[in-house]
TORGU-626660 format. One line per 3 residues: their letters; for each residue x, y, z of C-alpha. Coordinates in pm, whole numbers, plus 50000, padded with zeros to 5 digits. Example, Ala and Ser with C-alpha at 12.3 -4.5 7.8 and 13.67 -1.06 7.14 Angstrom:
<badrens>
as = 51230,49550,50780; 51367,49894,50714;
</badrens>
This chain:
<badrens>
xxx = 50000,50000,50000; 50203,50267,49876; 50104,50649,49894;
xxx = 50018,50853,49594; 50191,51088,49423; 49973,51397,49634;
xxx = 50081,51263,49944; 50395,51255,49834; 50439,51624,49759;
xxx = 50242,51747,50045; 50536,51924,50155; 50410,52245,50384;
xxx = 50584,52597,50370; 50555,52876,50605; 50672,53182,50376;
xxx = 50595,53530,50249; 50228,53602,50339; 50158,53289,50566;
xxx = 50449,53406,50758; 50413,53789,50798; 50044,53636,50945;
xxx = 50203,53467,51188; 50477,53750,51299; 50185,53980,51326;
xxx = 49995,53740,51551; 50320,53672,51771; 50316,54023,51822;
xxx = 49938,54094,51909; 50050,53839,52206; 50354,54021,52295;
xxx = 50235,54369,52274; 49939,54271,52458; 50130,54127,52798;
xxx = 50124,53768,52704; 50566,53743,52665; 50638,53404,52757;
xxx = 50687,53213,52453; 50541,52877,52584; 50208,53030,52722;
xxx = 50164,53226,52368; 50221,52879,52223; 49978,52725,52405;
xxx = 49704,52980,52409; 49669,52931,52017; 49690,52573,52072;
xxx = 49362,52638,52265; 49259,52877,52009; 49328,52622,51705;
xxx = 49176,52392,51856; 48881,52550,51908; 48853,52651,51545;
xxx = 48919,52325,51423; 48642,52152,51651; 48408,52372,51442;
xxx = 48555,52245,51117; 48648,51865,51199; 48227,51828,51338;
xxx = 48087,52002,50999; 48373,51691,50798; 48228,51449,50973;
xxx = 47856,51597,50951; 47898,51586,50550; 48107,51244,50574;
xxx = 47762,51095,50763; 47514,51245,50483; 47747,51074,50202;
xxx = 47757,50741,50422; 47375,50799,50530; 47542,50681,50852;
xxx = 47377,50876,51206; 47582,51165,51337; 47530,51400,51637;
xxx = 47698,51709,51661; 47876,51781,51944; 47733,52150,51889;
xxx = 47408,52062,51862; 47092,52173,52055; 47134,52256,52426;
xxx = 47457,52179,52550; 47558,52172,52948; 47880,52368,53066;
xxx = 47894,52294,53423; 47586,52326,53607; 47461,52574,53254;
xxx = 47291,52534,52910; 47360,52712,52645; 47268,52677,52263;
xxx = 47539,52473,52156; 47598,52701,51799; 47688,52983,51999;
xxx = 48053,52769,52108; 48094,52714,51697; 48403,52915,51641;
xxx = 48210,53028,51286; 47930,53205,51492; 48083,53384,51766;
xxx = 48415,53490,51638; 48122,53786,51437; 48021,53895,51787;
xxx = 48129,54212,51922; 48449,54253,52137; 48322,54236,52449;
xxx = 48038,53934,52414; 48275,53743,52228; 48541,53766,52548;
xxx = 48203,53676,52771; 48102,53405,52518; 48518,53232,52553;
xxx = 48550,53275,52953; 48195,53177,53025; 48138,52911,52776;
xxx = 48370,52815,52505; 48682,52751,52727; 48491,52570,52997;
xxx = 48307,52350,52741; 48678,52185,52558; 48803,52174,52923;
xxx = 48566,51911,52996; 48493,51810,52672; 48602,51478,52639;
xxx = 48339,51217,52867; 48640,50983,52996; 48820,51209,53298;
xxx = 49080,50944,53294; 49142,51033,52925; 49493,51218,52824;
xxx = 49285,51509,52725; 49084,51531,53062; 49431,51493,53252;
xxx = 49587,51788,53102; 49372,51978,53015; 49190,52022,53350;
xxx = 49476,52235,53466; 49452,52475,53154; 49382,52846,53209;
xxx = 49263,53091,52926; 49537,53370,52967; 49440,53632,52705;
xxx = 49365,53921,52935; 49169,54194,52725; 48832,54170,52459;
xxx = 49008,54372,52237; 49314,54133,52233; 49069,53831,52189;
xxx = 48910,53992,51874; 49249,54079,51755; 49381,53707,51748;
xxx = 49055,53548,51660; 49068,53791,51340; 49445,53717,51277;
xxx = 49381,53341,51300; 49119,53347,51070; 49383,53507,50792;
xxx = 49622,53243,50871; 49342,52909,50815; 49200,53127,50489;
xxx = 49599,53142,50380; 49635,52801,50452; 49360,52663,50284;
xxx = 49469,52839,49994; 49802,52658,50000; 49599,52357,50034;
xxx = 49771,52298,50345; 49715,51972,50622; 49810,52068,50920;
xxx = 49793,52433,50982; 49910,52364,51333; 50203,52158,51264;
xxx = 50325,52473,51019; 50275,52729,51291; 50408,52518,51583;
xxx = 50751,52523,51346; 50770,52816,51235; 50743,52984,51614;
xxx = 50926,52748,51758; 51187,52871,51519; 51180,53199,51730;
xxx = 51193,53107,52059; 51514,53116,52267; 51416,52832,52456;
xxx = 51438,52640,52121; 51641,52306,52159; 51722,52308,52544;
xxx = 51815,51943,52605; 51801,51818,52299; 51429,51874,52194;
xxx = 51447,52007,51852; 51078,51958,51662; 51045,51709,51382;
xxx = 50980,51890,51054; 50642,51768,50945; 50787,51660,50628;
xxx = 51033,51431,50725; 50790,51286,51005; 50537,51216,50681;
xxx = 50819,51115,50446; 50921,50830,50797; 50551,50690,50853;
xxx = 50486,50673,50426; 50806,50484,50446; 50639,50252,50742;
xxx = 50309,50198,50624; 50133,50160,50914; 49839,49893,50959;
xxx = 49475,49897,51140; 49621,49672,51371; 49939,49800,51452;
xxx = 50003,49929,51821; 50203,50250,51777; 50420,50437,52051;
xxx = 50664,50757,52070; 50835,50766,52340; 50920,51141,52296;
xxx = 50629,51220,52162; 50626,51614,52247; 50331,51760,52036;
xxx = 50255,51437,51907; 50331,51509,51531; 50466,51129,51498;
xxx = 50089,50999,51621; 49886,51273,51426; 50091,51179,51101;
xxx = 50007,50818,51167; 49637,50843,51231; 49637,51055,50903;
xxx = 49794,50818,50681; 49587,50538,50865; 49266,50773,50745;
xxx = 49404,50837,50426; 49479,50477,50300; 49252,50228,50483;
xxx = 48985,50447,50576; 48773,50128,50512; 48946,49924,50761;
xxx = 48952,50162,51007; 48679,50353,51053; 48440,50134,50918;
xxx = 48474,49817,51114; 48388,49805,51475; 48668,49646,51620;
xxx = 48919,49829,51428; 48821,50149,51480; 48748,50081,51868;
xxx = 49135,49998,51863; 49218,50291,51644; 49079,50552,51899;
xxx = 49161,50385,52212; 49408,50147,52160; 49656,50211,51910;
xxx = 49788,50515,51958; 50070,50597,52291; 50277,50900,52337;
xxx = 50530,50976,52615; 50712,51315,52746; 50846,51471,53040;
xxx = 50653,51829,52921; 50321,51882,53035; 50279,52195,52768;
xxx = 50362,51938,52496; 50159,51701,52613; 49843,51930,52664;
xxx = 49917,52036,52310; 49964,51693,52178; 49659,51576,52375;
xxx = 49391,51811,52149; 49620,51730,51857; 49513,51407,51842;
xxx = 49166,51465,51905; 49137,51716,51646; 49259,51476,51433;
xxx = 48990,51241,51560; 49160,50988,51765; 48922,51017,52071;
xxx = 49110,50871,52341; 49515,50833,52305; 49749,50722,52563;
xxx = 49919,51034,52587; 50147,51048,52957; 50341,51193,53167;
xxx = 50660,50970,53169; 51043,50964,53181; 51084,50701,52914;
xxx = 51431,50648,53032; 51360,50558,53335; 51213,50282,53578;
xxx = 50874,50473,53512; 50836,50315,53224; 50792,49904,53238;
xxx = 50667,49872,52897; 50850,49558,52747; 50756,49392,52425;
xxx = 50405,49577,52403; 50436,49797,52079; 50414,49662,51716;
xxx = 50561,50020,51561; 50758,50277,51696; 50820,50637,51535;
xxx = 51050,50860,51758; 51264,51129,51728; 51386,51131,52090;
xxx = 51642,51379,52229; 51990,51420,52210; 52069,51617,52511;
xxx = 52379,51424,52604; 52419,51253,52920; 52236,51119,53159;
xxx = 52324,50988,53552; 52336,50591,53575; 52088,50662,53877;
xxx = 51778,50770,53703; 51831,50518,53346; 51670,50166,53403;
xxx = 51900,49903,53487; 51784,49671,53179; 51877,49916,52904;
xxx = 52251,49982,53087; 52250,49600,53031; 52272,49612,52650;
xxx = 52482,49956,52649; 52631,50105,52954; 52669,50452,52855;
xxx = 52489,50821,53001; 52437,50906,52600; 52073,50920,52538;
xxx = 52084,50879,52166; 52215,50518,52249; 51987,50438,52547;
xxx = 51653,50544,52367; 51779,50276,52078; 51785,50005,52326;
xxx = 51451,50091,52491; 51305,50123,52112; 51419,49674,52123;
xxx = 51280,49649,52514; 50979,49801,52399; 50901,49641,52062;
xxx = 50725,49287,52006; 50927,48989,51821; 50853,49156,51488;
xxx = 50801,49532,51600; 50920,49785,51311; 51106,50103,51435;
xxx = 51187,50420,51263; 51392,50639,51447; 51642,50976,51399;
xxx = 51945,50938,51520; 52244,51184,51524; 52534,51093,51287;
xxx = 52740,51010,51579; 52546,50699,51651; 52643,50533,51332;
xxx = 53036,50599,51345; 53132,50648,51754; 53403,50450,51867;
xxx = 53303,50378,52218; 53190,50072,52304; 52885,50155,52394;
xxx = 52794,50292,52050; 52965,49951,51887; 52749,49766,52150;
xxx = 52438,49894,51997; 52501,49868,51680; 52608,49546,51706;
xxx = 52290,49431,51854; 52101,49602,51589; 52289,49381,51330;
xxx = 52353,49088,51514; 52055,49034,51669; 51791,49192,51509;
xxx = 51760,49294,51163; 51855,49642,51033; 51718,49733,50728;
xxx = 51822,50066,50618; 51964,50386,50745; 51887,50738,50561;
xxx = 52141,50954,50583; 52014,51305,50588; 52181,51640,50552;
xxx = 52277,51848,50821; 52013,52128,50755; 51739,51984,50817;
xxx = 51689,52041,51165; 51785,52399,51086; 51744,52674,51228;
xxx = 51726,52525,51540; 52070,52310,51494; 52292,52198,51231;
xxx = 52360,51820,51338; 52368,51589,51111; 52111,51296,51134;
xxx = 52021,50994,50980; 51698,50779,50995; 51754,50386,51110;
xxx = 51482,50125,50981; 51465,49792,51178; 51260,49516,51302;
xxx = 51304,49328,51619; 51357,48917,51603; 51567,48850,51892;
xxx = 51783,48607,51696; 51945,48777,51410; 51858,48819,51081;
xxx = 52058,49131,50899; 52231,49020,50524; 52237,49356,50398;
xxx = 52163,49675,50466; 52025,49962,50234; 52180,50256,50256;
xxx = 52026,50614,50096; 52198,50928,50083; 51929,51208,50069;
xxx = 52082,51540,49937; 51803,51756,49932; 51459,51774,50120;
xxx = 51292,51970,49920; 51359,52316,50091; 51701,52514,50184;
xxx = 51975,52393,50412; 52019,52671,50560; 51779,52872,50814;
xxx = 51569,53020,50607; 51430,52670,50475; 51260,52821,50224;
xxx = 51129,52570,49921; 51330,52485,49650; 51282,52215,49348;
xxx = 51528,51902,49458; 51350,51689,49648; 51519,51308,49738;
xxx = 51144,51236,49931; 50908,51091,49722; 51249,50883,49533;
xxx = 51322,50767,49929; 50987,50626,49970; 50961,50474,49595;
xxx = 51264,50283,49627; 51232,50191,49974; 50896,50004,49895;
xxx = 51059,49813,49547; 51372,49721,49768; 51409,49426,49539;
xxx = 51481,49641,49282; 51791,49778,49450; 52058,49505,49460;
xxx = 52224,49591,49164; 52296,49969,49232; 52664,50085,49232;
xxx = 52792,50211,49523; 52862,50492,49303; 52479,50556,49315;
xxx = 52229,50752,49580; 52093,50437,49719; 52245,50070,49769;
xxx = 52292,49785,49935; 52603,49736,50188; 52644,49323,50343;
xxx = 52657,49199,50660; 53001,49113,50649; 53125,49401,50513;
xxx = 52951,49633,50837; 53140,49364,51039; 53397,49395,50893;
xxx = 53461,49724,50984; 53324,49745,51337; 52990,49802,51244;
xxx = 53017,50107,51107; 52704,50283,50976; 52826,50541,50816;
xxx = 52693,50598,50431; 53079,50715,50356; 53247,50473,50503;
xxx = 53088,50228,50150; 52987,50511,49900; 53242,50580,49603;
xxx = 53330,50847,49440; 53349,50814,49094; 53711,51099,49026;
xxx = 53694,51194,48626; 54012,51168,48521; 54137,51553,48409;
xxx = 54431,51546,48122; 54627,51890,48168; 54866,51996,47841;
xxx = 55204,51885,47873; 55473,52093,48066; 55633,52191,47686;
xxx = 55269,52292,47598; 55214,52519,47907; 55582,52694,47838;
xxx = 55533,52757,47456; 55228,52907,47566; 55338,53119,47824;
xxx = 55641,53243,47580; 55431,53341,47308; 55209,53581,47578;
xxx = 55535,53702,47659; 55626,53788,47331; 55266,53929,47209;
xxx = 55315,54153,47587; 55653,54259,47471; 55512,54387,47129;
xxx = 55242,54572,47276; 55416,54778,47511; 55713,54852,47212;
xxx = 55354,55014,47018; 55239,55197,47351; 55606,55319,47365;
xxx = 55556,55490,47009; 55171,55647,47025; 55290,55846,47405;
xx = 55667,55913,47211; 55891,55761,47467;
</badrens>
């Protein structure tokens, strides 16, 4: 089940008018009191997510007319808040953000924040959990009307741009200008490469999918989307699957409760009702989870080390080392059934470190389970919040071996700029990734000369397990035939020669 070519270029920019939006409604925040960067961020979370319950209930009104299948609004007729009624059209987003200043500020406090406090019915849920702490922080009417207006630009811009995930653009491109920006490792997935990583996977209705670093959740979201997108059927359409699809499937870890809250309505805007989003040091003995997951997507954080104290005693066991690039990998194994998938970034140093806790890993990636390809990705693609080089490892858990080649892929572009400004430019390795990826059979008789190909067991072995695209890729040299040393001289004699006969003529026109 391969995607098509639309999903394939569904690659999201945040430029020229999109982005002076978004400046101007950073700065309705800022000039209005709100400074901290976190609490602007999650005040339009609240905001988006408000606007998008509106939108996501009229989809699924028109997708229950077209399957003559019943559907109740959420919005519809009387709805309690607390102890209150209201008429449920006056918490639509499209209704009240035409109300005056003022009623519109009454209508939020009053009604429309209450109501998506409490609006999901489980209060053991990962919404109800995080969300019951959340405080509506704009402090003015006039600010409110402000932001509501400026957010309505931004959706009309992005539908015009034909755009998916409006938040996931946003959440980038302001997280771009915060200073707290990649403290301890936590530098935000592009949504691109997180799409180009689960089109890769494929996942299935049954599949049991975790992040352990989940932060806003994009991993999940991009999951559920592609789950929608390709076996809607399947999914939503048979009882059993899609009872497992909104309760079951989906798990998300993180040690931020901001990222959490936000990932928490992420998901149920996206209409996964009930995820197992938590509050968890994955690293830790907090988390017991062995064996339970069928697919793992993770980015997880590269924040250096860690004390032996707080890291579970089982993952020291396969690699004793504080680096949490290495530890994460061998919690990704713990964590996975006997036949799990993982996709995972790592930092280039994982592949090629010396230690021997990197060799340890690597070796029980090879040895013992069965690696299956690393990406190698260029170091710009995490800009502008780093530099680092990355690379994306592909492998399945057996417990017994497995590996007799790996594929390698060097990706040179990503479709946008390497350098901060990311802007979009034509090269694109993405969709040719994905392609060849999913006709691996076609690949064994690439050069190493080429972009992609196929490295053996041995060979990694061979030289310490080294994962490192270089350490195999050739370079084809063209061979460059310079004139002969008698050729160069003759020349250089003659422009001599022609040098010494022009100045003799200057020497006659000035009459020296």
């Amino acid at each position: 089940m391969i995607c098509n070519d639309a999903d394939l270029e569904r690659i999201e920019m945040v430029t020229g008018e999109l982005k002076n939006k978004i400046d101007s409604l950073w700065e309705i925040f800022w000039t209005g009191g709100l400074t901290n960067p976190l609490d602007v961020i999650e005040q339009m979370t609240y905001l988006m997510f408000i606007r998008d319950l509106d939108d996501s209930d009229n989809t699924r009104a028109k997708e229950a007319v077209m399957l003559g299948v019943p559907f109740k609004s959420i919005f519809s007729g009387e709805v309690q808040v607390g102890e209150r009624t209201i008429d449920g059209n006056q918490l639509r987003w499209s209704v009240f953000h035409d109300f005056p200043a003022e009623k519109m500020y009454s209508n939020m406090q009053e009604w429309v924040f209450p109501f998506i406090k409490n609006l999901h019915g489980n209060k053991e849920s990962a919404y109800a959990k995080y969300m019951g702490d959340a405080i509506f922080k704009v402090p003015t009417a006039l600010m409110l009307d402000k932001i509501v207006n400026a957010l309505d630009g931004i959706y009309e811009q992005m539908a015009q741009l034909k755009n998916v995930d409006t938040r996931g653009d946003v959440y980038e491109y302001l997280l771009s200008k915060l200073a707290i920006a990649g403290v301890n490792g936590q530098f935000r997935t592009p949504r691109h490469i997180i799409r180009m990583i689960v089109d890769m996977m494929q996942p299935k209705p049954d599949d049991v999918i975790c992040d352990p670093a989940c932060g806003t959740s994009g991993f999940l979201v991009s999951a559920s989307e592609y789950l929608r997108d390709n076996c809607k059927k399947e999914v939503l359409f048979d009882k059993k699957n899609k009872e497992h699809y909104m309760n079951h499937m989906f798990h998300g870890f993180d040690m931020d409760r901001t990222m959490l809250r936000i990932g928490a309505m992420n998901m149920m805007t996206h209409g996964v009702e009930n995820p197992d989003i938590e509050y968890r040091d994955s690293l830790s003995d907090q988390n017991p989870d062995k064996e339970k997951y069928s697919l793992i997507l993770a980015n997880p954080p590269f924040k250096g080390s860690l004390d032996y104290d707080i890291v579970s005693a089982d993952l020291l066991k396969v690699c004793k080392t504080k680096k949490t690039e290495l530890l994460f990998l061998a919690l990704f194994l713990r964590m996975l059934k006997v036949g799990g998938r993982c996709a995972c970034i790592v930092p280039d140093g994982v592949l090629f470190g010396s230690s021997t806790a990197h060799k340890a890993i690597r070796k029980e990636l090879i040895e013992n389970n069965r690696l299956e390809a690393v990406i190698s990705m260029p170091s710009g693609v995490f800009k502008p919040y780093a530099g680092v080089s990355t690379a994306v490892l592909i492998f399945t858990k057996t417990g017994h071996g497995g590996t007799d080649q790996v594929w390698f892929y060097d990706m040179k572009a990503d479709g946008r700029s390497l350098d901060d400004k990311r802007n979009e430019i034509p090269e694109n390795d993405i969709p040719d990734i994905i392609e060849r990826f999913h006709h691996l059979d076609q690949e064994s008789g690439r050069e190493r000369t080429e972009q992609s190909f196929f490295v053996p067991k041995d060979e990694i072995v061979e030289n310490d397990y080294d994962l490192s695209i270089n350490k195999y890729k050739k370079i084809e040299y063209v061979p460059v035939e310079y004139p002969s040393t008698i050729e160069i001289m003759t020349e250089l004699r003659e422009s001599e020669m022609e040098i010494g006969k022009e100045m003799e003529e200057l020497e006659r026109l000035l009459g020296l």
